[in-house]
Residue, then its C-alpha position, 0 to 999 in steps of 0.5 A: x500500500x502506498x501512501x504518499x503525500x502530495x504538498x499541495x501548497x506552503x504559506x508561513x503565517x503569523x502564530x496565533x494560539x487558536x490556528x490548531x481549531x482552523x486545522x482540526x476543523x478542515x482536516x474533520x471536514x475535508x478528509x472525504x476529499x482526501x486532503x489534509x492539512x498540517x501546521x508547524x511552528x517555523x524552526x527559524x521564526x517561532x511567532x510564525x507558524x508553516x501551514x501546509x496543504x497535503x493531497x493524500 
């Protein structure tokens, strides 16, 4: 079974501490259409936050 993932799209934002609602509600919402979404705190940068956009 192969279970690669696409990276659809990559944008750096500002981190807000309620980002991880947005990302749990279109991950809930959104997993029919095999999408997925993640977030990650920037390694250089910890005010910003990476969110990604994965075809699965």
């Amino acid at each position: 079974m192969d279970s690669k993932m696409e990276v659809l799209s990559t944008v750096k934002i500002r981190y807000t501490a309620d980002l991880y609602k947005i990302v749990d509600a279109l991950n809930r919402s959104l997993k029919e259409n095999d999408l997925m979404f993640g977030l990650a705190l920037d390694k250089e940068d910890q005010n910003k936050a990476v969110f990604t956009i994965y075809r699965t």
